[in-house]
GUPADREN-113550 format. One record per residue (C-alpha): residue number from 1; x, y negated, z; residue in three letters. Coordinates in pm, 1 decimal. Each point is the difference from the previous one (the first is absolute). Example, Ala and Ser with C-alpha at 12.3 -4.5 7.8 and 13.67 -1.06 7.14 Angstrom:
2
1 / 1230.0 / 450.0 / 780.0 / ALA
2 / 137.0 / -344.0 / -66.0 / SER
//
This chain:
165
1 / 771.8 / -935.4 / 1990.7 / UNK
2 / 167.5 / -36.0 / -319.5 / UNK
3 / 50.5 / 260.5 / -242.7 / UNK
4 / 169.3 / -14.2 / -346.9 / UNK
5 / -275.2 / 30.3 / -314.1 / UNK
6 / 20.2 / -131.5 / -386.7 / UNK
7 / -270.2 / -63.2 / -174.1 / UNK
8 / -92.2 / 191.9 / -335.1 / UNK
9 / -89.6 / -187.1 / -342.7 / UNK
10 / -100.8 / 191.5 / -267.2 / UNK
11 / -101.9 / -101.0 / -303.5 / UNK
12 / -56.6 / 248.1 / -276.2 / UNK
13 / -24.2 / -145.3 / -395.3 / UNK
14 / -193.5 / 263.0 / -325.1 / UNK
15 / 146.6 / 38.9 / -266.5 / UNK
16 / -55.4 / -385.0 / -156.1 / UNK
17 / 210.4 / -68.0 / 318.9 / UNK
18 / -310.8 / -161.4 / 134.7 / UNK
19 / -80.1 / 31.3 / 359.2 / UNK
20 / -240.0 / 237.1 / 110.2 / UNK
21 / 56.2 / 41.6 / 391.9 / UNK
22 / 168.5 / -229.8 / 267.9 / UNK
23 / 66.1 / 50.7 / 356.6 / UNK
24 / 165.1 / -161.6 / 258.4 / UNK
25 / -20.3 / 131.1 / 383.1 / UNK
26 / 196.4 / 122.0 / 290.2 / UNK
27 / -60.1 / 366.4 / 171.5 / UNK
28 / 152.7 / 228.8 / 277.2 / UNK
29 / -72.3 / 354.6 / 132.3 / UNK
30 / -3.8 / 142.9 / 326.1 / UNK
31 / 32.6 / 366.4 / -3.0 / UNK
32 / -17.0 / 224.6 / 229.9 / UNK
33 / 219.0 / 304.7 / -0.6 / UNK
34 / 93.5 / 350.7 / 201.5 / UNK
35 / 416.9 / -60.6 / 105.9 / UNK
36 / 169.0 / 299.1 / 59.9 / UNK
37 / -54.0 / 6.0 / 370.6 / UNK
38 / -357.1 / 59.0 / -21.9 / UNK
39 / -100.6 / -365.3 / 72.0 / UNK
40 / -179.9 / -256.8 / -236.8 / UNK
41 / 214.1 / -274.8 / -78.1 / UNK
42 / -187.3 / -347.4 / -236.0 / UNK
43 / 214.8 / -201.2 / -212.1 / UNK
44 / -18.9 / -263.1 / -217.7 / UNK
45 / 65.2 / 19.2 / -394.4 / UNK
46 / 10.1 / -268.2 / -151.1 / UNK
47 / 82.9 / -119.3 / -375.2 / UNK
48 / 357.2 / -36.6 / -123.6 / UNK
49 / 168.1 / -318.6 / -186.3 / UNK
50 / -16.0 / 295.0 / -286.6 / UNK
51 / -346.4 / 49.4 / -65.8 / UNK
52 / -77.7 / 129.8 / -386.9 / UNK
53 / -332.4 / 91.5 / -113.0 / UNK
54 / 58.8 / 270.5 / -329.4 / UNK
55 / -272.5 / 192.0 / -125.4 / UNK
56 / -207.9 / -321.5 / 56.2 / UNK
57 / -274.6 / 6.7 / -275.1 / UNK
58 / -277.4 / -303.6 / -22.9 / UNK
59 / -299.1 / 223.4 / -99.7 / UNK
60 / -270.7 / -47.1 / -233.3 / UNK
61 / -407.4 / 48.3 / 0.8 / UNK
62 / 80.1 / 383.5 / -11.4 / UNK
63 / 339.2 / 4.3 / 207.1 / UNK
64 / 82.1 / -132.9 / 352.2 / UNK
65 / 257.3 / -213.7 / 77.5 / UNK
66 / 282.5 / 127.1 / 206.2 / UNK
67 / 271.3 / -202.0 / 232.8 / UNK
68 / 291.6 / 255.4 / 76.1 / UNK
69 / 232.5 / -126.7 / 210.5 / UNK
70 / 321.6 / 123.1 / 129.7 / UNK
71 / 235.9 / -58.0 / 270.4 / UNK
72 / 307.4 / 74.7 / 271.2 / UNK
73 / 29.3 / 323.0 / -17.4 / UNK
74 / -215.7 / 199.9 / -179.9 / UNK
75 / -354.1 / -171.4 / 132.5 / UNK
76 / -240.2 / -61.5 / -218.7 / UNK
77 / -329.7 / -186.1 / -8.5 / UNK
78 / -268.0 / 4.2 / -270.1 / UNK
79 / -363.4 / -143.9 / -74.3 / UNK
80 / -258.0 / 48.2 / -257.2 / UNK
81 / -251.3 / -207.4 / -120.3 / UNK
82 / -294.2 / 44.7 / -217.9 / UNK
83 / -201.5 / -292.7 / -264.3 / UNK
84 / -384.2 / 87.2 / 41.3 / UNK
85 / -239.6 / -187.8 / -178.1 / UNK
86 / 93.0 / -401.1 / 126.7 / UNK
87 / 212.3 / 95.9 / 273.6 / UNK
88 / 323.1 / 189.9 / 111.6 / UNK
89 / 116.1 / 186.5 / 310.5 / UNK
90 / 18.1 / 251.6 / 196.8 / UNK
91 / 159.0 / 299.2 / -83.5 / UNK
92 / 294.2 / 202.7 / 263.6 / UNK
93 / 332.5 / -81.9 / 170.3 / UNK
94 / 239.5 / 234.7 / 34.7 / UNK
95 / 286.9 / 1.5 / 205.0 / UNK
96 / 345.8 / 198.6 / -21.6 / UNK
97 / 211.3 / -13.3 / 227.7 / UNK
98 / 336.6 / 184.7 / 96.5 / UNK
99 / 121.9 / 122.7 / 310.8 / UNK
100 / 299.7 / 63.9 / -110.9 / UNK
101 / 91.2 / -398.5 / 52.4 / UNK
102 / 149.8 / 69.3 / 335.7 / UNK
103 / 6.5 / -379.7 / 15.2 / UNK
104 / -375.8 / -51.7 / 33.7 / UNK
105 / -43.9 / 380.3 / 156.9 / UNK
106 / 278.6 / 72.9 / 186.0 / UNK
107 / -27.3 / 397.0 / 146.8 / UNK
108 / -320.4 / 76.5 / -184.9 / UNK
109 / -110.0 / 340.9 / -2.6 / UNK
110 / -148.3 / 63.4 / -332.6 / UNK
111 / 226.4 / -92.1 / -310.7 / UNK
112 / -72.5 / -194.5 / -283.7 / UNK
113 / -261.7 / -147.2 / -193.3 / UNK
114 / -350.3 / -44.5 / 155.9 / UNK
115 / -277.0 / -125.7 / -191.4 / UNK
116 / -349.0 / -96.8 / 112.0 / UNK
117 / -289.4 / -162.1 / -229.6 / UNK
118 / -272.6 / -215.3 / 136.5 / UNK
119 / -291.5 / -139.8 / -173.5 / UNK
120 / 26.7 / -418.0 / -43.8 / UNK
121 / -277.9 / -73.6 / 179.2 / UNK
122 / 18.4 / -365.8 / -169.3 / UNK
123 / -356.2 / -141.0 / -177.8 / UNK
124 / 27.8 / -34.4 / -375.0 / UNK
125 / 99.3 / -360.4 / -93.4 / UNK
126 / -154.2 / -176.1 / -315.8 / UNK
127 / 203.9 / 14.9 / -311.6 / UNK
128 / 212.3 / -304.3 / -42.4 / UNK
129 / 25.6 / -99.4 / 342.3 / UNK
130 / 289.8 / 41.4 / 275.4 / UNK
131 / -82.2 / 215.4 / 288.7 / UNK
132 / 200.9 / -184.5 / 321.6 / UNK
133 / 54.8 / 96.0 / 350.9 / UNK
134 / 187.3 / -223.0 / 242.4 / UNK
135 / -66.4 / 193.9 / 261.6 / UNK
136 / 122.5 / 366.3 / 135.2 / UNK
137 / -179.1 / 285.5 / -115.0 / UNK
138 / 70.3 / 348.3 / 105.1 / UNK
139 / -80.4 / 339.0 / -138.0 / UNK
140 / 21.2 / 318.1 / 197.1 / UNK
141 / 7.1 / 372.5 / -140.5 / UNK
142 / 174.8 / 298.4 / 212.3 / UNK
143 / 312.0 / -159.2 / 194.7 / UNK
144 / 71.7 / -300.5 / -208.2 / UNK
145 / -149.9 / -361.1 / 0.2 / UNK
146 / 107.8 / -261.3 / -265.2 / UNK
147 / -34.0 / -289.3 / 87.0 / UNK
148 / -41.8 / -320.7 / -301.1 / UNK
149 / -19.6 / -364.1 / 28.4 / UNK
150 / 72.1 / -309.3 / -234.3 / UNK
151 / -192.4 / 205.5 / -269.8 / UNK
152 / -50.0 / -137.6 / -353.2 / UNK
153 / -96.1 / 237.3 / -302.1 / UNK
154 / -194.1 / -11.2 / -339.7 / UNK
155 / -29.7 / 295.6 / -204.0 / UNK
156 / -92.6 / 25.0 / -389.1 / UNK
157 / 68.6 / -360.0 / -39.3 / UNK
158 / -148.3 / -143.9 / -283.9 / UNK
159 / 178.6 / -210.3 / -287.2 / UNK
160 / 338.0 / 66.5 / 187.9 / UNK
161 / -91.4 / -284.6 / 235.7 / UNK
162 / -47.5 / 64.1 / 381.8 / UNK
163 / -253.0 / -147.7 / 126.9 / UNK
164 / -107.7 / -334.2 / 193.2 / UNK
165 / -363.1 / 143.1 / 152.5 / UNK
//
């Protein structure tokens, strides 16, 4: 079936205005949740048009990079990821996201913001080199699985230049 998704670009710039992390890729949720009947009820979140990323940082040898994003109403969606040595990666995702969008959880029994964190169980990728993913990954962690495809992402880009490797 189809189902409506946007894609997310971020790309974050220091303070020389320089680019120091790019991403591109596309992402959904399936959650499952308690409705006030008693049942379990899964439904689809997807990203809004209105995606914005504050509190976005691009990190340092010392400091991990963080992708914040936010969207529709009152979800949120957030990754670190740490430099080590000649490579860069893995850190957590974390996932907000509101009940009270009667919208995406119509008759939901618990009310407002849920938030669960999951380890990115990713392999570090070299330093100056594009991690990409074509294909559909999925993470699981309590009742949620996000789902990610058409992945492209370099963090602590060097020179301000993304990548070609």
């Amino acid at each position: 079936g189809f189902f409506q998704s946007y894609a997310v670009e971020v790309e974050l710039k220091d303070a020389s205005n320089a680019t120091c992390l790019y991403g591109f890729w596309m992402m959904k949720f399936l959650i499952t949740y308690e409705s006030n009947s008693g049942d379990y009820k899964t439904t689809t979140l997807n990203l809004s048009s209105n995606v914005t990323h504050n509190g976005s940082v691009c990190g340092n040898d010392t400091e991990a990079a963080l992708v914040a994003l936010q969207f529709g109403e009152g979800h949120a969606w957030s990754i670190t990821m740490k430099k080590l040595n000649e490579t860069y990666g893995g850190g957590f995702i974390t996932l907000t996201y509101n009940t009270n969008d009667t919208a995406v959880f119509p008759d939901a029994k618990r009310k407002g913001p849920v938030t669960v964190l999951v380890k990115d169980p990713l392999h570090p990728v070299q330093l100056n080199t594009v991690f990409v993913c074509h294909n559909s990954y999925f993470i699981e962690a309590e009742n949620i699985t996000q789902i990610f495809w058409n992945v492209t992402v370099e963090a602590f880009v060097q020179n301000g230049t993304v990548s070609k490797k």
